[in-house]
N, C-alpha and C positions, 0 to 999 in steps of 0.2 A: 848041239851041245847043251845037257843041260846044268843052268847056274841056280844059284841059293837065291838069286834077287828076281827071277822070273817072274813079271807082273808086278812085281811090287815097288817099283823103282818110277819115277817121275823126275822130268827134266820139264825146268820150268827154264820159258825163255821168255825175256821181256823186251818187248819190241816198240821201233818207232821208227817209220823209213824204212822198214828192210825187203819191200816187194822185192829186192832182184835178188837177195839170198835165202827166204824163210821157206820154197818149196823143195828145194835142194837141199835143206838142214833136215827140214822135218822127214822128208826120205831116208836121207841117210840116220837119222838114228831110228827111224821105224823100222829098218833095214837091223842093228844091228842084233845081237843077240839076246836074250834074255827078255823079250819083248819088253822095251824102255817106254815107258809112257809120255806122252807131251803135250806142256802146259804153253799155250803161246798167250802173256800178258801184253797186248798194243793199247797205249795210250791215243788210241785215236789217231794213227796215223795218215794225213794228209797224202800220201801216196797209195793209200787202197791197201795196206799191209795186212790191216783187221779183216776185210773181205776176203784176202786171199787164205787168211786162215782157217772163215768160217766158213771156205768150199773145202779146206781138206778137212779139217771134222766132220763135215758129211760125209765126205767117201771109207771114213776109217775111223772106229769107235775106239781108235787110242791116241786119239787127239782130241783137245778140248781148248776151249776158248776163251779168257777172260776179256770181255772190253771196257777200258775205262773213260773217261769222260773226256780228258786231256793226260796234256805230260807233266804224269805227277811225280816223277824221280823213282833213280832206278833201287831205292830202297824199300820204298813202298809195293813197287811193283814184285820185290822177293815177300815181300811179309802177304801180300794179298796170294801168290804162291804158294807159300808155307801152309796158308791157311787153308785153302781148296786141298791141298795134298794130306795133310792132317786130317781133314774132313773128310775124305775118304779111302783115307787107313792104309795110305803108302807106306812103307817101312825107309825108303831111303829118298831122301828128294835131292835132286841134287840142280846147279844154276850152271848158264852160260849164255854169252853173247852168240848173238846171230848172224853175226856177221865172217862167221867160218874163222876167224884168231883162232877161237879153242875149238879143234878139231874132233868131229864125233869119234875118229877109232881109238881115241884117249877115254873114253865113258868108262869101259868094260872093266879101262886100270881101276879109275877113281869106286867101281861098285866095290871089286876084288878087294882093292884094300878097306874099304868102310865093313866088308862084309867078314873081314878077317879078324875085327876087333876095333877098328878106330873109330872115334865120334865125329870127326872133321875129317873130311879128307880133301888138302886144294892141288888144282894141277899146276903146279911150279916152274915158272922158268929162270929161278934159281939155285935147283936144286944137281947135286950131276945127273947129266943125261939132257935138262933142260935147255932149251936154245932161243933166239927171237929172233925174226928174220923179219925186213922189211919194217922194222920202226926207225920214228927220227930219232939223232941223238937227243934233242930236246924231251921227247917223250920218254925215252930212257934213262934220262938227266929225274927228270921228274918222279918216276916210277921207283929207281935207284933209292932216290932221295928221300919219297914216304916210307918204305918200308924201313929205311937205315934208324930215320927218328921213330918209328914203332917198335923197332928193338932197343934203339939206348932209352928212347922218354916211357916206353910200356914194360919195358921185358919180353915183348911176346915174342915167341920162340917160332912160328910159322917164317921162313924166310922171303916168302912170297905171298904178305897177308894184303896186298892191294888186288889180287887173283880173283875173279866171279867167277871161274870153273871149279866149282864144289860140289861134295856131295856130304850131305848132313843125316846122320840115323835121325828116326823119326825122336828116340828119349832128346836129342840136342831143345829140338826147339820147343816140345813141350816142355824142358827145363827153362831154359830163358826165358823171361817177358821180354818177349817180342815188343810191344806198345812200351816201352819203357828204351830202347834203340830210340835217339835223338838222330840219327843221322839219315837223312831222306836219298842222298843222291851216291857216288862211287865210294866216300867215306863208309857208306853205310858196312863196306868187306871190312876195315880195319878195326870197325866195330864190333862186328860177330866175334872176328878175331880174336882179340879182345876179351869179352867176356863168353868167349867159351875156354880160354885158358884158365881165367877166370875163377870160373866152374868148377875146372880138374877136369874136363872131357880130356881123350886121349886124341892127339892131332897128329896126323899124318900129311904126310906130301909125295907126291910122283911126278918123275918130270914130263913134262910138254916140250913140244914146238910151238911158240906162239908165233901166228904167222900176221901182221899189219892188213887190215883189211883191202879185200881189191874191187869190190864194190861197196858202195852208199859214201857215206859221210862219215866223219866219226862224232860221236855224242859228249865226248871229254872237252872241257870247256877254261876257257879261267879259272870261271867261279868255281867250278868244279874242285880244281886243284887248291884253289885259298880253302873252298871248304875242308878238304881234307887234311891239309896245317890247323885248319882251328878244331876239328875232332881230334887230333893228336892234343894239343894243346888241354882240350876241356879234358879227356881222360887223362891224362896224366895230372891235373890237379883234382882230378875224383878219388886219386888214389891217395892223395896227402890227407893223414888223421886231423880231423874236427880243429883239435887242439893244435896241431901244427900251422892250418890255414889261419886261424885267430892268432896265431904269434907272429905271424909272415906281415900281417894286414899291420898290427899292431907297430912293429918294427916300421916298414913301411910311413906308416902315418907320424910316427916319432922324429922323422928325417924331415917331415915336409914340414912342422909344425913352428913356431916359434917356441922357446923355453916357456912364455910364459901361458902359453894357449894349454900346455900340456896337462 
């Protein structure tokens, strides 16, 4: 069957630990149609994750390999992504975990609708159709919980902007300064999020089955989550005018002062 994205589409996946799922991913989307290209970013994975990628790049010249030094957060590992795919004149890049959650026979959705007109497109398990199986309530507590304050403290209208199953036309991210994204690690989706509405790109959503991974570990942490409250937190004071932050401080300080300190 032939698609509009043939060739020109890269799925970049950024890894750490995933020996027992990353030959069975890169299969199945080398498998799927439109010939999808793949980026595997491993931060030096201690379980031979990096070696296992850089035997399937030998066998198949549509796989490619970034190795980084250590684990440098899974934001950095998109923008170092972005950039390889840009450099070599993908039209649609799109991201996802390794760990089989976002399932490859959902790609073809995410090209179909970026390819139809949209600047963003995330695979939603928010939206109807979308489902999640096998997460704790805890993590759903969680997940619920960022997206809810991204829509009352951001506006942003993505219903599922904590998603890493995306796919972004190539005008997205040579619009955005990428280096100008403060967010290194899972914050960094709320971010894109964020200022690609921002922007005025046009965003779309399809829904998913997110499935809780059944092998490895998962990479979502504390800190992880505290960092994602204080990237909510700092955009949403980014968006308050110049003039209104000085009146906030000011008020503020008038409360704490004595009368005659003022």
């Amino acid at each position: 069957m032939a698609v509009s994205w043939s060739g020109q589409a890269l799925m970049i996946v950024p890894t750490y630990n995933e020996r027992e799922n990353l030959a069975r991913l890169v299969a199945a989307l080398r498998g799927l149609p439109g010939d999808v290209h793949v980026l595997v970013v491993d931060d030096n994975s201690p379980d031979g994750t990096g070696q296992i990628a850089l035997e399937l790049a030998a066998r198949d010249p549509g796989v490619f390999v970034l190795q980084r030094e250590g684990k440098l957060g899974l934001g950095t590992a998109y923008k170092a992504g972005f950039a390889f795919g840009l450099a070599r004149g993908y039209q649609y890049l799109c991201t996802m975990d390794a760990d089989f959650s976002h399932h490859p026979a959902s790609v073809p959705a995410l090209l179909e609708k970026a390819a139809s007109g949209y600047d963003l497109v995330v695979g939603s398990r928010y939206v109807p159709g979308g489902r999640i199986v096998g997460t704790t309530p805890w993590r759903q507590f969680v997940s619920y919980s960022a997206n809810w304050l991204a829509h009352v403290l951001l506006g942003v209208t993505v219903r599922d902007c904590t998603a890493g199953f995306r796919c972004y036309r190539r005008r997205v991210l040579e619009t955005i300064d990428l280096d100008a994204i403060f967010s290194s690690g899972y914050s960094f989706l709320i971010e894109m999020a964020f200022h690609c509405q921002q922007a005025g790109f046009r965003i779309g959503e399809v829904p998913i089955t997110f499935v809780n991974r059944t092998e490895g570990a998962s990479k979502i942490s504390k800190r992880e989550i505290y960092k994602a409250f204080y990237t909510l937190l700092r955009l949403r004071t980014s968006m308050l005018p110049w003039e209104r932050m000085v009146a906030l401080y000011q008020r503020h300080r008038a409360r704490r002062l004595p009368m005659e300190d003022r």
